[in-house]
LOVEXTOR-942347 format. One record per residue (C-alpha): residue in one letter; y, z, x. Coordinates in steps of 0.5 Angstrom, whole numbers, plus 500, padded with zeros to 3 digits. Layout:
REM LOVEXTOR-942347
aYZX...
REM end
This chain:
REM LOVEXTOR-942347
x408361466x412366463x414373466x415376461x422377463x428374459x433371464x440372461x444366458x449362464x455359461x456352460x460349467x466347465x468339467x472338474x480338472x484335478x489340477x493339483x495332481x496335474x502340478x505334482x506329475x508335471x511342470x506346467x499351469x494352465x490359464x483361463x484364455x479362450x483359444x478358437x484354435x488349435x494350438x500351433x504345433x512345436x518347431x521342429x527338433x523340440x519336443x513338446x511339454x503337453x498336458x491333457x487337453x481341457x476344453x476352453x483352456x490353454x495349456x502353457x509351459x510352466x517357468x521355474x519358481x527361480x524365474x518366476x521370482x525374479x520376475x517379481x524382482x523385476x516388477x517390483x524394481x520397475x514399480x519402485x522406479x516409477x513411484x520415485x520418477x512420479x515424486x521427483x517429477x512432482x518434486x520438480x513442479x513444485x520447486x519450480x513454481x516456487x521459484x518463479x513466485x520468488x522471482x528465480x533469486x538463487x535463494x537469496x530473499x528478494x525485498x519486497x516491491x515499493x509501493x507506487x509513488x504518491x504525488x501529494x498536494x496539500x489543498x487548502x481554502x483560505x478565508x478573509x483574513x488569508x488563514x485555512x478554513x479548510x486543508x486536505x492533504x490529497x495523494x494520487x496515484x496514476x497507476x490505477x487513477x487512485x486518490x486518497x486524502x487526510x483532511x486537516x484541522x486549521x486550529x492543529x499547533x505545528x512547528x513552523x521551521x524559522x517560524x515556531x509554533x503556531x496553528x496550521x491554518x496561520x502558516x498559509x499566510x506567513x511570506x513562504x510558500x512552503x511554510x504548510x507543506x514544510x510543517x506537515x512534512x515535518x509533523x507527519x512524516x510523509x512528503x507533502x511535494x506541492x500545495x494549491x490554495x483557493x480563496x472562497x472566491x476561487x473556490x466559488x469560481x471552480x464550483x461555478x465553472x462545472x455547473x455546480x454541485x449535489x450536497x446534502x447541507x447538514x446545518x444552516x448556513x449562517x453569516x453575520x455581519x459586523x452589526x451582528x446580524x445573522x442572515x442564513x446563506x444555505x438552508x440545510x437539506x440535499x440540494x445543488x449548490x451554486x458556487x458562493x453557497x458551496x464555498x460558505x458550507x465547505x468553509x462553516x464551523x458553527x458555534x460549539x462545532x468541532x473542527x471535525x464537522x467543518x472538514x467533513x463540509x470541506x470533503x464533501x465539497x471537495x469530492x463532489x468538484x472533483x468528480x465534475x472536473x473535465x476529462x480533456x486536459x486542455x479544457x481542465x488547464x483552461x478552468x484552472x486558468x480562469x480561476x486568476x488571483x483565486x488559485x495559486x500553487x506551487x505547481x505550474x497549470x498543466x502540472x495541477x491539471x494533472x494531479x486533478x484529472x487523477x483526483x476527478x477519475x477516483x472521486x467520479x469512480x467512488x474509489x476516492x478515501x478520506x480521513x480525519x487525521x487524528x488529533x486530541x484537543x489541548x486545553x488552552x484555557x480559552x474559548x477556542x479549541x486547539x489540537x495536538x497530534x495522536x501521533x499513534x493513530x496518526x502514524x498508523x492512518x499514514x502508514x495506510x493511505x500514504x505508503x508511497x509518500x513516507x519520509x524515508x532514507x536509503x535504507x528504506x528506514x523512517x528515522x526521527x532526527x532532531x536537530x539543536x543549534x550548538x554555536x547560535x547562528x540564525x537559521x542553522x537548524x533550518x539549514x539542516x532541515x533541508x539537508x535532511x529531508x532531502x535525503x528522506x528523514x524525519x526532522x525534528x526542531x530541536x532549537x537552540x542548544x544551552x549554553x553555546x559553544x565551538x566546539x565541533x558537531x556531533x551526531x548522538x546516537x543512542x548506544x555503541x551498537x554497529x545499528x545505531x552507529x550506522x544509523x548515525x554515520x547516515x546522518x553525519x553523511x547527510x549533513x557533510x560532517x565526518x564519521x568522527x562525529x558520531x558517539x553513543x550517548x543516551x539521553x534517556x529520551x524517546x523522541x528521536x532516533x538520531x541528536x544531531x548537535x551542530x557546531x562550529x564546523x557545520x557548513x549550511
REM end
């Protein structure tokens, strides 16, 4: 009985050939190609090799076992040509795309590219008394609108160049615009270029002028006046605040506070201003410009607008970063705390928020050069500072060396080899003194790369 299934159709068997004793009494092989016709017949004057006919199959001239191995040869050969042109081909590819990575150089390793140059404005609100309650050091960059800033306690000792040491909120008021930039240039080790300083009633006035600002106040905000009466300015809790209230939290430090708590106020204020500035130029210029004895910077208006418009576009965008820069408390004894630098965590922090800024020379090195008046001219260190930071080193105040002499300038380095006296000459060079001046000598410190001992032949 059926299944129902259709079984498929098997071929008919091909009749039994004795094809081995076909191979021992003749010189020819069939193969298994169908053929629909008869064979065509040989050209004249040839004599055909035939074999007996197989139904389905052709019968073709056997070659010689010499001809058929050097058809192998031949297969072989062109396979054997074929797999090494695909290698050389992948070879190729391969050295190409390597080259075009490196940029085609001839095999000479290419310097990597420089990061973007930073702008870096030094942002700082002073209070009553004309010191910083708040610094943040703010550097933009215009490729990508990017923003980022290191906020800076005011109780932090510098090295003020003519000035000594002294807090860095004192130096805003000393009679040098370039006093706090100078100082942390000098501290850091980045290029601070400018510096924009507001009073609490300019910074009010900005606060104002964008319609106000979202804050999430920690701490109540307290005031006492000279009676000592506590009246409270800002009550904690996330709110919109007007211009005075935003300037009080940005600037408050309660008892027992560190200065950290004060700098994470500033930042939030900072951010939040930042981000309402107008987009259109000339309507950001015309704010600044109503700010009047409230702001001043050492950049012109539209210069400042610039930078800012770069600030508010991270700052709306949420891309805008900022740190406290590290520091560890001194103890001085008394009830206010002061800071010194990590200069550890601190070189790293500058390292990744400020690559494009770092203070460097020619040769893209970060040297530390500290610098002592020999021969005791007022202001001869000085004097060298701004020679040196021009041509991209780290300055280091050395003061006054013990006891003066006149004998001529000299560049130390600390030993004979062809780094450090390079290093040296760069140094003299910088200065305008002579190759002549440089000499190994190891004073066993760790401080600075370079001494620099000025003496009678130094010309400011």
């Amino acid at each position: 009985m059926s299944s129902g299934k259709h079984r498929r159709p098997e071929p008919d068997p091909l009749p039994e050939v004795d094809l081995a004793s076909r191979l021992a009494t003749a010189d020819t092989i069939t193969t298994p190609v169908t053929r629909s016709a008869a064979t065509p017949a040989a050209t004249s004057g040839a004599t055909p090799v035939t074999a007996p006919a197989v139904p389905g199959q052709t019968v073709v001239a056997r070659r010689s076992r010499a001809a058929e191995r050097a058809a192998r040869r031949r297969a072989m050969r062109q396979r054997v040509l074929l797999i090494t042109a695909a290698v050389l081909g992948v070879v190729l590819i391969i050295a190409g795309g390597w080259l075009v990575l490196r940029g085609g150089d001839s095999g000479k390793d290419k310097v990597a590219a420089a990061p973007p140059r930073q702008l870096t404005t030094l942002v700082q609100v002073t209070g009553a008394d004309g010191t910083a309650a708040a610094s943040a050091l703010v550097g933009t960059t215009e490729v990508g609108k990017q923003a980022v800033a290191v906020l800076v306690p005011s109780r932090l000792i510098v090295d003020v160049a003519g000035s000594g040491d002294m807090s860095f909120g004192e130096a805003v008021a000393l009679d040098d615009d370039t006093a706090s930039t100078g100082a942390l240039t000098d501290l850091l080790g980045v290029s601070v270029d400018d510096s924009w300083v507001l009073t609490t009633g300019g910074l009010a006035a900005l606060v104002d002028s964008v319609g106000g600002v979202q804050a999430a106040v920690d701490v109540d905000v307290v005031t006492t006046d000279a009676k000592g009466n506590e009246t409270v300015v800002v009550r904690a809790g996330n709110q919109k605040l007007k211009g005075a209230a935003a300037a009080a939290y940005a600037t408050y430090l309660a008892d027992g506070e560190p200065e950290q708590a004060r700098l994470a106020r500033f930042d939030d204020v900072l951010t939040a201003v930042a981000a309402a500035l107008p987009q259109d130029h000339a309507s950001l210029v015309a704010a600044l410009a109503a700010l009047g004895d409230g702001s001043r910077s050492t950049l012109d208006s539209s210069q400042l607008a610039d930078r800012l418009a770069v600030l508010g576009s991270a700052a709306a965008g949420g891309t805008m970063v900022s740190d406290v820069l590290p520091v560890t408390e001194i103890d001085t004894g008394g009830a206010v705390t002061s800071y010194g630098l990590d200069a550890a965590q601190a070189a790293a922090t500058m390292r990744a928020r400020f690559p494009g800024s770092l203070q460097q020379d020619a040769n893209g090195e970060s040297l530390r050069v500290l610098v002592e008046n020999g021969v005791g001219t007022p202001g001869l260190v000085e004097k060298a500072r701004t020679k040196l930071v021009a041509a991209g080193f780290r300055f280091i105040n050395g003061g006054n060396a013990s006891p003066f002499n006149t004998d001529p300038s000299g560049v130390l380095v600390p030993d004979g080899t062809d780094k450090s006296l390079e290093r040296g000459r760069r140094v003299a060079t910088a200065l305008g003194l002579p190759a002549s001046s440089v000499h190994p000598e190891d004073r066993g410190q760790s401080v600075a790369d370079v001494i620099v001992l000025l003496g009678s032949d130094f010309t400011p």
